[in-house]
N, C-alpha and C positions, 0 to 999 in steps of 0.2 A: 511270277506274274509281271507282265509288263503293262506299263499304259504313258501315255503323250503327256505332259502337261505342258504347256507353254513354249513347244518343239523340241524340249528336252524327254528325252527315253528313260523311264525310271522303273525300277525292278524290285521287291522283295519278293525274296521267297528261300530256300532251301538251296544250297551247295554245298558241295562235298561236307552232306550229313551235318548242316549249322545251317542257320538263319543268317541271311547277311542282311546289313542294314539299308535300308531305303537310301537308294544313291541314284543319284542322274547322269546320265553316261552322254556328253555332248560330242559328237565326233564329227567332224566337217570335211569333207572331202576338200584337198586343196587346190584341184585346179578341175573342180565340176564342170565351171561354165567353159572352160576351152573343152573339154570331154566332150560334153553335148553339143557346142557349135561345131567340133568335128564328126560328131555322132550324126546330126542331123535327124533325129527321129521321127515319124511320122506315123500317125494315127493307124492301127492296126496291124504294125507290123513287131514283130518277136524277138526279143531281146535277150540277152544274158548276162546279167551283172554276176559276174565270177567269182567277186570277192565283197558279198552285201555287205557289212561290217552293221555300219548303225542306218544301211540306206540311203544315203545322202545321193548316191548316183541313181539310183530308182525311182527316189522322188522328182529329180531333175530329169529322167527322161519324161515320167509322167507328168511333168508340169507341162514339159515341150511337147507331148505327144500324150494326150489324157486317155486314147481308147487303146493306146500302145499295152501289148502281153511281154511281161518279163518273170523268168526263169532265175531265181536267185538261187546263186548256190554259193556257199560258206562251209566252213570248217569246223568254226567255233558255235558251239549250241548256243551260246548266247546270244551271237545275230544272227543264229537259224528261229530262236526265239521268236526274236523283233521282226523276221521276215513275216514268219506265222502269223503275228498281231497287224503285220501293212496287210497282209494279204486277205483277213478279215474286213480293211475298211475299202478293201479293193476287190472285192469277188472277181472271180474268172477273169484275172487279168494279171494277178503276182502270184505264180509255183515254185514256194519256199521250197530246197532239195538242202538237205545236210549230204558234204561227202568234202572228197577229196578233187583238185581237177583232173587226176587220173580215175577219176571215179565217175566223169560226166558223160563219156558214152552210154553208158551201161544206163544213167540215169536218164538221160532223153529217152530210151529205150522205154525206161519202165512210165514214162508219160508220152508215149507212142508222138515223140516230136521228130520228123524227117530231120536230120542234119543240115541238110539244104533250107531249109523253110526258116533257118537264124537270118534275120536280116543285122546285126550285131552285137558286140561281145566289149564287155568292159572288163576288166583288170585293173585292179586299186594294189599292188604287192604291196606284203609289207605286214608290219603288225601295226594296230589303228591306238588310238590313246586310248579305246574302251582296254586292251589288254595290258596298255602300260600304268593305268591309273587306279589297278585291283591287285597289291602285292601280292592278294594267294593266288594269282594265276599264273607266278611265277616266272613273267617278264620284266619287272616294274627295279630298275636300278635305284630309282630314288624312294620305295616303299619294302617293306620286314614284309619276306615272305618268303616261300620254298626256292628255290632256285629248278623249278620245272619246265618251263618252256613248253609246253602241248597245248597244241586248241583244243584237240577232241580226248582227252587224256581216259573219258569215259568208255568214249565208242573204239580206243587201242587201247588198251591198260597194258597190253605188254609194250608197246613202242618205251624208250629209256626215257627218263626225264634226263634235261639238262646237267642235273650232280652226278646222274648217273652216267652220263658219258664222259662225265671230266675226272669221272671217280676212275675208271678204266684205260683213258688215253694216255699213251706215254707221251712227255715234251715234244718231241719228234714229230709225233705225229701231231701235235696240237697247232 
């Protein structure tokens, strides 16, 4: 479950089969406002923030541009999650998509959006402090936890985790 309080993003509920405890996940995009000043957004035209994490560039286009449509798509359920909950306080105007970006034709497709009709595209790479500051998500160098590495570890159960590719590579190749 997610919900807002005081512009912090906070969660309990259920993962991998345990309750985790009520945490606030602050994540701030670090150069939003140059993003947006080169973005230029304007009222009714269709966005794609590529890599929604905690939204921080969604809400910046939307503040710049409030009847602006954007298209999130993310990896990690848990800020496909928090797309789901903006996209509640934003009707017909945020279309949370869980995938991959090899997986974003196919996904315009299934919300019948022309390729042409993007008027622009954000990119945030990277992994965001929501996945370095939860040691069971298996990023987190300064927190006790698996050594996994996957956003969607649900939706590929077979892709290897991180032990698992360092369990198999020889020096050479590493």
């Amino acid at each position: 479950m997610m919900t807002v309080v005081g512009g912090l993003v906070c969660r309990l509920g259920l993962r991998g089969g345990r309750w985790m405890s009520t945490e606030a996940v602050r994540h701030v995009p670090v150069m939003a406002a140059e993003t947006i000043k080169f973005l230029k957004p304007q009222d009714s035209e269709l966005f794609i923030d590529m890599t929604f994490g905690a939204g921080g560039h969604t809400k910046q286009i939307l503040k710049a541009a409030p009847n602006a449509k954007i298209i999130t798509l993310d990896r990690d359920p848990v800020a496909h999650e928090m797309a789901q909950e903006m996209a509640k306080r934003y009707p017909g105007q945020i279309y949370p998509v869980l995938g991959r970006f090899s997986e974003l034709p196919v996904k315009l497709k299934e919300l019948n959006v022309n390729q042409r009709s993007i008027d622009g595209m954000i990119f945030d790479f990277g992994c965001s402090s929501m996945q370095f500051d939860e040691g069971e998500r298996g990023f987190s160098i300064s927190k006790n936890g698996p050594l996994d590495m996957r956003m969607d570890k649900d939706r590929c159960p077979d892709a290897p985790s991180a032990a698992d590719v360092l369990a198999r590579i020889d020096e050479m190749d590493l």
